[in-house]
C-alpha positions in Angstrom: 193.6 177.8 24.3 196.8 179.4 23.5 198.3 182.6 21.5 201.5 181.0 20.2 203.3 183.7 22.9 206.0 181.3 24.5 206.5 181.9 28.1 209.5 180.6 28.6 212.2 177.1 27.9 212.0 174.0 30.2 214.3 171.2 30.4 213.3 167.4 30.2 214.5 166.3 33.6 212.3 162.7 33.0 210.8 160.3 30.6 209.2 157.0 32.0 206.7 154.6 29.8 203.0 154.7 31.2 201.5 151.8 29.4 201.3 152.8 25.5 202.5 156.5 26.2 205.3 158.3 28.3 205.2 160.7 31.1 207.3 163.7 31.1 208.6 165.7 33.9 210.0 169.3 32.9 211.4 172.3 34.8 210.4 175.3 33.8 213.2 178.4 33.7 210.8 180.4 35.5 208.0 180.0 38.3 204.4 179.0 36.7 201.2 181.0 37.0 198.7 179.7 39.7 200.2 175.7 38.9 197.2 173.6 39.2 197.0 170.1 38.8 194.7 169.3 35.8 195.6 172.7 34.2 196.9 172.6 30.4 200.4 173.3 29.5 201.6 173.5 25.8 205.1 171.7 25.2 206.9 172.8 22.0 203.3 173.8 20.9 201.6 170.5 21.8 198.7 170.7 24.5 199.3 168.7 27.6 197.4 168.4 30.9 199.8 168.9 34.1 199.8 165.2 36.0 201.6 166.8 39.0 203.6 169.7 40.5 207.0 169.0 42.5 207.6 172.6 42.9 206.1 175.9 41.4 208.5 175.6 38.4 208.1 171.6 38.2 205.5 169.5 36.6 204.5 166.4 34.9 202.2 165.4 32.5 200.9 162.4 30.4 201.7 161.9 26.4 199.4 159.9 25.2 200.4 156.9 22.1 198.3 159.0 19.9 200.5 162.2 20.7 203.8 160.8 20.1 203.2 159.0 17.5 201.8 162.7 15.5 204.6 165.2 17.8 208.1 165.7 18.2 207.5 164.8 21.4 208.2 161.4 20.7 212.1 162.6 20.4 212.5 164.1 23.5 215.1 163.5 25.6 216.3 164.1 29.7 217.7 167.5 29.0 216.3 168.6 25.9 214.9 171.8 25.6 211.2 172.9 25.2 209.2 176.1 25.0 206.5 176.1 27.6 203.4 178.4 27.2 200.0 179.4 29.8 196.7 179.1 28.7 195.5 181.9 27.9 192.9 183.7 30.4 190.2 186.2 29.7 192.2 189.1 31.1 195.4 188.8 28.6 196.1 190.8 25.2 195.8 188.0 22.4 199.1 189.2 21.0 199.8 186.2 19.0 197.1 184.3 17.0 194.3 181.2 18.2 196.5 178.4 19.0 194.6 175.0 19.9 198.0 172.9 21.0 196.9 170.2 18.5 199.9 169.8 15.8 198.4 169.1 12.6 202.0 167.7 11.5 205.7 167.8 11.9 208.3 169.9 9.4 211.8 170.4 9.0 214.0 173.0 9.3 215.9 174.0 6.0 217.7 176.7 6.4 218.2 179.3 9.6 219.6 182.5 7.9 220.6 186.3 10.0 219.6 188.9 8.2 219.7 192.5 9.2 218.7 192.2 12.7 216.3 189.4 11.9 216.6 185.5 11.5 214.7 183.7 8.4 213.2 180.2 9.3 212.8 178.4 6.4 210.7 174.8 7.1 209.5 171.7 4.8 206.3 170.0 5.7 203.8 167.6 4.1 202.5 169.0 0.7 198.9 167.7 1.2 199.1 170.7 4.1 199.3 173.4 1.5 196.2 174.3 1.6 195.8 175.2 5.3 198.7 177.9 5.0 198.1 181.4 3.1 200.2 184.3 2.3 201.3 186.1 5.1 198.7 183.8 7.3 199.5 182.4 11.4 201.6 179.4 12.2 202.6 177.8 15.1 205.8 176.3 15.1 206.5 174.5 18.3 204.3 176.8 19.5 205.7 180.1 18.8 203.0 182.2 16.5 204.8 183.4 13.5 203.8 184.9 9.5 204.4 182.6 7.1 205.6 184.0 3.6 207.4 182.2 0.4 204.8 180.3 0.9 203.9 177.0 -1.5 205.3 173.6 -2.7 205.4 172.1 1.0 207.7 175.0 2.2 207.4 178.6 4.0 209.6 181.2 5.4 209.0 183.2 9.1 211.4 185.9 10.5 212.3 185.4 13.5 212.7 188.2 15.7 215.8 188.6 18.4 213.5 188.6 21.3 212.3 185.2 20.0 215.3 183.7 19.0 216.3 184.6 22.7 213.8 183.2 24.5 212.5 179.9 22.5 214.6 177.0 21.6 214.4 178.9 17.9 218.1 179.6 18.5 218.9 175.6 18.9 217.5 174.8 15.5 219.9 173.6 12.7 219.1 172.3 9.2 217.1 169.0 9.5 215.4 169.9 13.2 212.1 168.3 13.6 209.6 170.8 14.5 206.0 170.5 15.0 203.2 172.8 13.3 199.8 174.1 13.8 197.9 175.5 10.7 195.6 178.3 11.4 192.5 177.3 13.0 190.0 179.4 11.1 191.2 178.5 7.7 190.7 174.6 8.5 187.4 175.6 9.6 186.7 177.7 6.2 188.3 174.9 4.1 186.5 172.4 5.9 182.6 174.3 5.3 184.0 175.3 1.3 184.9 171.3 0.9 181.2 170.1 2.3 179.2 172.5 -0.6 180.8 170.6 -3.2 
């Protein structure tokens, strides 16, 4: 489980095929947490389980068919950029929202607009996903927890604050960037219990 609190960009230094999938090998700006083989990693918001450490800031990890074929991931590139987050662990402020690392879908960015000290993220998505999103409700968008607002008709709007834009590949994205997106887990959950009374 995750918070949607990046900690930190990577860089694609690999890609090989692995049968119907690829494996990825990323380095991490920084030095991970207690790296453990098996342990799960999310890339640009999608849950992956580490393969392999070559150093402490240095991993690789399996994407299956399924995955690429629903991610972004299935664009990435040697020296692409990615946000990298920890699990979460029972000791750490929640300071985002409950982020799974399963994408429900993939958007587009529209329009990436400064505004008095902020930046507004403006993304398209699938319409039949409208119902997942809420006024002022949690998304993920490659993994960073934001507010959706301007919400409706297949599109929303986040501000994105400086220390984000700073820290996430946020401040790469141009009009037409693929992103991927995680709807808020308890509002599937609601939905889902609503839809099975009818």
């Amino acid at each position: 489980m995750f918070s949607g609190i990046v900690y930190c960009r990577a860089r694609v230094k690999a890609i090989r095929a692995s049968g119907s999938g690829k494996v990825v090998e990323l380095a991490a700006e920084k030095q991970l947490v207690n790296p453990e083989k098996g342990m799960s990693i999310a890339v640009n918001g999608v849950c992956l389980t580490a393969a392999s450490f070559k150093a402490k800031n240095t991993f690789a990890a399996d994407v299956s068919a399924e995955t690429l074929s629903r991610t972004t991931l299935k664009g990435l590139m040697p020296a692409h950029q990615v946000n990298i987050e920890l699990p979460l662990t029972a000791d750490r402020f929640l300071s985002g929202h409950i982020v799974q690392g399963h994408v429900d879908t993939t958007g587009r960015v529209e329009s990436l607009k400064r505004e008095k000290g902020n930046t507004l993220l403006t993304v398209s998505y699938p319409s039949g996903y409208n119902k997942y999103l809420v006024e002022k409700g949690s998304i993920a968008v490659d993994g960073v927890s934001l507010t959706a607002y301007n919400t409706g008709n297949g599109v929303f709007t986040v501000a994105v604050i400086p220390e984000t834009l700073e820290n996430t590949i946020m401040n790469g994205y141009k009009k037409g960037t693929a992103v991927n997106l995680e709807f808020d887990i308890i509002g599937k959950y609601v939905i889902k219990q609503v839809e099975n009374l009818k």
